[in-house]
Structures are given as structure tokens and as C-alpha cells.
N, C-alpha and C positions, 0 to 999 in steps of 0.2 A: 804680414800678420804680427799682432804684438801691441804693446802698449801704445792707448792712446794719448796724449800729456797736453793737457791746459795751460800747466805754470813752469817755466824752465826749470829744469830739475838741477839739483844741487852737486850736481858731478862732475864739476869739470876739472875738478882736483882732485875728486872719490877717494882714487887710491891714494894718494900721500893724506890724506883727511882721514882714511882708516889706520894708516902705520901711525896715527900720531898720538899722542897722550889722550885718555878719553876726557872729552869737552863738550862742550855746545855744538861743535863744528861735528863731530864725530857724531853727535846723536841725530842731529838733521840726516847726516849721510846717510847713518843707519838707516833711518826710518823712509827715507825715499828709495834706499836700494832695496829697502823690503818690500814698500808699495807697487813698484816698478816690477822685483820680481811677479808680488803677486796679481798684480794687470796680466803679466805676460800669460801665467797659468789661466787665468781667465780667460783670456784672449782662446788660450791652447782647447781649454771646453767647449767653449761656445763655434768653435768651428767644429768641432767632434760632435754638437748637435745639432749642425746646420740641418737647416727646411726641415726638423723634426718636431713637432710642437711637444708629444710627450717628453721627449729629451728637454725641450726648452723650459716647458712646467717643471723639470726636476733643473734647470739652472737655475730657475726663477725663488725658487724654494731655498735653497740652498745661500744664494746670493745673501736672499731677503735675510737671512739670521744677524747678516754682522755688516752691510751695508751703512753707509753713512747716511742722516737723517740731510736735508735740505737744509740751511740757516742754521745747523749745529757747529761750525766751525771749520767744517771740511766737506761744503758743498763743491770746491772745485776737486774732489777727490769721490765726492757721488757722480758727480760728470764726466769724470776722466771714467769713469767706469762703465757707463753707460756707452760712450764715444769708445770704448774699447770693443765693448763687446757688439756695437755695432758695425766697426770693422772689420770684424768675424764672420758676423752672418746678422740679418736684418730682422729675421723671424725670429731667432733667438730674443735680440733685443726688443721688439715689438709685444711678446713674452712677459719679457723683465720689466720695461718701464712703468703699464699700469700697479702693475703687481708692490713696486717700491713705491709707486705712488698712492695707493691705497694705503701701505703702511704708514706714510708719513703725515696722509688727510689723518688716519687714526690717531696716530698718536697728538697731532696738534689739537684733536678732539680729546684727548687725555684720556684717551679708551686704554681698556688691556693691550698688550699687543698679543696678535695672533699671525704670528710665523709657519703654526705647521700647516694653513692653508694657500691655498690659491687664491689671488685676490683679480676683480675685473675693477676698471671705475667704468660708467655709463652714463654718461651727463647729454649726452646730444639728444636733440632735438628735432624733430620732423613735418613736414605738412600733413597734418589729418592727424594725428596718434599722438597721444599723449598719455600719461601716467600721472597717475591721481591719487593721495595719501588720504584715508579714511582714518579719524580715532574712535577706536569702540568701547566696549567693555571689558574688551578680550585684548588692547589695545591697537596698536597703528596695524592697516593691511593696505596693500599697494593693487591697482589695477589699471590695468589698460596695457598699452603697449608701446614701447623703447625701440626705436631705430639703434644700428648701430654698435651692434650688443659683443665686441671681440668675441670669441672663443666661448661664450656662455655653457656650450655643452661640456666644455674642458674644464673649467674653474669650479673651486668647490663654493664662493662668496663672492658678493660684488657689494661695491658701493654705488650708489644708481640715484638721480636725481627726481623727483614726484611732484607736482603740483599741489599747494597747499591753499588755503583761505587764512586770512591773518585781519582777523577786525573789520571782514567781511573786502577785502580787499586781495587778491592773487598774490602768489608767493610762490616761491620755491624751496624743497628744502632736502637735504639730503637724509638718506636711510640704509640701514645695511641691512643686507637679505642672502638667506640660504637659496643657492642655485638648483639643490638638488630638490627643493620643495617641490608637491605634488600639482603646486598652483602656476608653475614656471613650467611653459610650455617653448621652445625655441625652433626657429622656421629653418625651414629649409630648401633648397633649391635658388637661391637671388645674390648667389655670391660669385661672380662670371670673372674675376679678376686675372690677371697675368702677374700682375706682382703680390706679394705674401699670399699666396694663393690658399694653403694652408690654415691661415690666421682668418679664418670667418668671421667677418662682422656682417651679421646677420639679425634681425629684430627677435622680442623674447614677448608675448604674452604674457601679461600678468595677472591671476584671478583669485582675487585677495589673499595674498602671499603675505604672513606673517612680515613688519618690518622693525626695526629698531633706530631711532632718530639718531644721526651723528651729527653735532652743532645745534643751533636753532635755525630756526627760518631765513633764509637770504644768506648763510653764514659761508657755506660753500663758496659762493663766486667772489665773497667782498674778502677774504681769507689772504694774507700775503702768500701762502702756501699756492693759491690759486694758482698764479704766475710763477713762483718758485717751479710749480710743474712744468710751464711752459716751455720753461728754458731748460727743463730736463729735458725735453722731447728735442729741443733743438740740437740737444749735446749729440744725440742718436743722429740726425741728420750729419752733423760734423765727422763721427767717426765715420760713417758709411762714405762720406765724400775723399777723406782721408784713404781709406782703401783704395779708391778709382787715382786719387793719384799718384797711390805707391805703383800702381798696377802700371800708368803710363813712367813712373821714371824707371821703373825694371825694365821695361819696353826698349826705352831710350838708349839707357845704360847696356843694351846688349847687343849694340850697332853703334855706327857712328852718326850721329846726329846731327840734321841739316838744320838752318838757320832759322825753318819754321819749325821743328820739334823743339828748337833751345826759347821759341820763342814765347810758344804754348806751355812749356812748362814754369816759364818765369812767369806769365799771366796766374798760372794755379798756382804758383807757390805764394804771391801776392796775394789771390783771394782768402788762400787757406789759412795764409797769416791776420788777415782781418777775422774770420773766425774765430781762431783759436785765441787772439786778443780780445774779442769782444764777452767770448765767455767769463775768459779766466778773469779781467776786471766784475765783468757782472756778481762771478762766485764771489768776490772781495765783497761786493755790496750787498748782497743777499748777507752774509755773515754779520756784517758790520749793521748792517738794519735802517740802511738810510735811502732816500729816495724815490721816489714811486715806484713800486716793483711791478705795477700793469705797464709806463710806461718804459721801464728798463726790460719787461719783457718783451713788447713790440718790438723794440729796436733790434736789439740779441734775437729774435726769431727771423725779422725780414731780413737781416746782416746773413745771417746762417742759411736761408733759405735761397738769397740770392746766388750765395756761393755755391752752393751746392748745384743749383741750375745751371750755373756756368761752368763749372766743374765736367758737371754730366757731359755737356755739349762740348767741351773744347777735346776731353778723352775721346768722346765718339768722333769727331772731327780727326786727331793724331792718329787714330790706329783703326778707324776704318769698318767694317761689316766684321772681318774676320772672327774677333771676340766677342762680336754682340753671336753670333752666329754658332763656335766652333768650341766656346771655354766655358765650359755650363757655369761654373759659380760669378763668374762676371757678369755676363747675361742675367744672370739671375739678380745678380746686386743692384744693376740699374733700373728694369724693372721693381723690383722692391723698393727701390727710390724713391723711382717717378710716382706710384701710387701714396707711399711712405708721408712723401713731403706736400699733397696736399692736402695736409691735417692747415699749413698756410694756405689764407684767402690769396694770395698775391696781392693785386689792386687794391683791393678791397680793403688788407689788414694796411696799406700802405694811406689811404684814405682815411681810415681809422688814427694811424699815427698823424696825420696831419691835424687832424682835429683834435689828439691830445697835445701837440706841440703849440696851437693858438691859445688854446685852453689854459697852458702853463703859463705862457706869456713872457717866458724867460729859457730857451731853449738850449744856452749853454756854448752855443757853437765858439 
């Protein structure tokens, strides 16, 4: 447990970089020994709220105050954070992700911000059910019904997407709404999961529930924030695969190791290092503001999601039923995984990437 790190950190001379004259060299130092520190205390919380969701809402809360925004300069330090505290525990970070994601759809919408709430986003989509934005006199009310809805009974606000008419032609558009409204009714009983068990995504009835428009119509998906979140979510994937291979090199390291444990582990260390290179460049272009960020998030999410599968499978292969069976918070992390990670289509986003790589016509390779 402990810090997760994107971009190699600036230590390899630390101490002689702090006994020296104060400089450029010295402030870097500083500021990564303090970020580093305080990953690690992160880290140290969010395992003290493992699988507790009220715990989690109060890390989620707490984070949200002084978190770093996406595209502000220090997205790969929003992601190191995310990737941290998903090495901790999964429900924690399942928690925290929408929550920072809300803050950051907000503020790109140049809204107040509002920190001392709970935040959900809810954009998915369903067969049969839909949600529908009415404007009145009394202005916008939302109805119908939202698949998919995390924690709705937990969160005190969500960001949720509604069906709109725009010059007699279908839209979508995003809206913010109070949870606790009388018109927000949430289901129960259809959440049978093994992994975040805890973390209910479950649908929410809607019956004309006061709404407040964030963006205009269609503004939500076409947003480069869109995909800035994606790749948040993948950072979460990275940290939790990071755990599983600290867990097998302890494993390793506390016997002597045969030619097929040095062999399995050099395959993770391999994939883990295309992960954590795939982001931490990514976080460079997020900042910098160049290049398609739909298709820089496809790549960075199927890169992160493949590792993580292979990750999963090559752990369970070295070390057997034992800990799937006998180490509740192991057990518990791959489960949380396996559910976790198919927010990816697989094939499907893999398909999608191909059709935006003909599309480009210039793929870079």
C-alpha cells in the first residue's frame, strides 16, 4: 500500500537535492516529497475505509476540497491520486471518482463550486427507460427513469443526462438535481453483484424533479472533459492492478522463486509499465490541449484495461485458489476488478478504435 506514481518522481538524488543551496532543483524535490508524502496518507485513509461506503462518502468529500482539476496543469497528479487510492481499496475509489468528476463537469460549466456535497454523474442509458427534460413556468423538471444510478440513496446531488427536443429534433442535455427531492424515488432489490457489492447501481425514478441545465444541449458528450474523465476511470483501473502485483512480488520475495514466478512477474512488470506510460504521456496532452482527446482516450482505456485483465489472470495463475479463497481483501480486490473494469466494452471499444484510426487517416505508428 502507498503511493501510486504516473511520472518518475524526482528522487533519485532527494537527499543531496535537499542539503543543497535552495534552487529550482530543491523546490521540485520539495514538492514531490510532499506530494508523495501526501499520496501515501491517502493511501493510509482509504484503506481505513475499505468496503465502507459512509467512510468513503466522507473521503470523497474531503478529497473533493483541494483535488486537482483535469487539464489544469496537474492532471497526472489527479491520476496518481485516483490510481492510489484505488490500490487501497476499490469502493473507496468508485466513491471518489464520480464525485471529482462532477466537480470538474461543474466547474468546466463555470458553475459555483460546491464541495460540501456529495456528487453522482448518471449518463447511462437503457432498453425501455429513458429520461425526459420538460421546460415550464416553473422551469426545467426531469421524468422518467435512469438505469444505473451508483449510490443514489447515499449522494446528496447528481449530474444526470435527460432527453431533450432542440428545433424539433432529439438531444440530449445534461442537468443537476437534488437527490433528496420528493420526486426521486430509488429501486431496490436488482443489485446481485460479487464485486463492490456495497456501491449499488441501481435505477432512480423520476417525477418531475426540479432540474437546473449544466451546459447546453449536446455539450456533455462533445466536452474534451468528456474523455478527460475516461481516463480518469482508467487511472482507477491501473492503481487496483498495481496492488495485485505488489501482492504477487511480496508473494515472490518471500520464498525462492522458480523460473516460472521470475517469469510471470517480468510479463506484469512489462504490462504495468505500458500502463503507467500510457497515462502519464496522456496526462502531458490533456494539459498541453492537443490532439483528439476521444481518440487519446480509447487508446489509454483499452491499453489500461488490457493490462489489468492480464494482470488479473497471470496473479491468479502464480498464487493459486489460496488467496482468491483465504485473504478477504485480495478476494475482494479482484472481484471489485472484474466488475470495476467492465465500465470497457472490450471488442466492441476495440472496434470503435479502429474506425476512429481509418477515420484519422494518419495513425502515427
Amino acid at each position: 500500500m502507498g503511493a501510486v506514481l504516473l511520472v518518475s518522481p524526482h528522487t533519485a538524488a532527494l537527499e543531496d537535492l535537499l542539503s543543497d543551496e535552495v534552487g529550482p532543483a530543491y523546490q521540485v524535490a520539495s514538492a514531490d516529497a510532499a506530494w508523495h508524502q501526501h499520496l501515501d496518507a491517502v493511501a493510509d485513509r482509504a484503506s481505513g475505509a475499505a468496503a465502507s461506503v459512509p467512510a468513503a462518502l466522507a473521503v470523497a468529500r474531503d478529497l473533493g476540497q483541494s483535488a486537482p482539476m483535469p487539464g489544469s496543469g496537474r492532471t497526472a497528479q489527479l491520476w496518481e491520486l485516483l490510481a492510489t487510492v484505488a490500490s487501497a481499496d476499490l469502493t473507496v475509489a468508485r466513491v471518489l471518482e464520480p464525485h471529482l468528476d462532477a466537480l470538474a463537469i461543474r466547474e468546466q460549466a463555470e458553475l459555483v463550486a460546491a464541495t460540501d456535497s456529495t456528487w453522482g454523474v448518471f449518463a447511462a442509458e437503457g432498453p425501455g427507460v429513458a429520461v425526459t427534460a420538460t421546460e415550464g413556468a416553473n422551469g426545467w423538471q426531469l421524468s422518467g427513469t435512469k438505469p444505473w444510478c451508483s449510490l443514489a440513496g447515499e449522494l446528496d446531488r447528481a449530474l444526470i443526462t435527460a432527453h431533450t427536443v432542440v428545433e424539433g429534433e432529439p438531444s440530449r442535455r445534461l442537468f443537476e438535481i437534488d437527490l433528496r427531492d420528493p420526486g426521486v424515488t430509488v429501486a431496490t432489490g436488482g443489485w446481485f453483484a460479487r464485486g463492490l457489492t456495497d456501491v449499488r447501481s441501481e435505477s432512480i425514478d423520476l417525477d418531475a424533479v426540479p432540474a437546473s441545465p449544466v451546459g447546453d444541449d449536446g455539450w456533455y458528450l462533445t466536452r474534451a472533459g468528456f474523455a478527460w474523465g475516461g481516463m480518469g476511470v482508467a487511472a482507477i483501473w491501473h492503481g487496483a492492478t498495481v496492488a495485485l502485483a505488489r501482492t504477487l512480488a511480496t508473494k515472490l520475495a518471500s520464498r525462492e522463486p522458480d523460473q516460472i514466478g521470475l517469469m510471470l512477474l517480468g510479463e506484469v512488470d512489462v504490462l504495468l509499465h505500458a500502463s503507467r506510460a500510457v497515462l502519464a504521456s496522456a496526462a502531458d496532452e490533456v494539459d498541453a490541449g492537443i490532439g483528439d482527446p476521444a481518440l487519446l482516450a480509447q487508446r489509454v482505456r483499452s491499453t489500461v484495461s488490457w493490462a489489468a485483465e492480464r494482470v488479473t489472470a497471470i496473479v491468479g495463475h502464480a498464487l493459486g485458489p489460496a488467496p482468491l479463497a483465504m485473504d478477504e481483501e485480495h478476494a475482494r480486490r479482484v472481484a471489485d476488478l472484474a466488475l470495476y473494469i467492465r465500465q470497457d466494452h472490450a471488442e466492441r471499444d476495440l472496434a470503435r478504435l479502429g474506425g476512429m484510426v481509418l477515420e484519422q487517416g494518419n495513425p502515427l505508428w
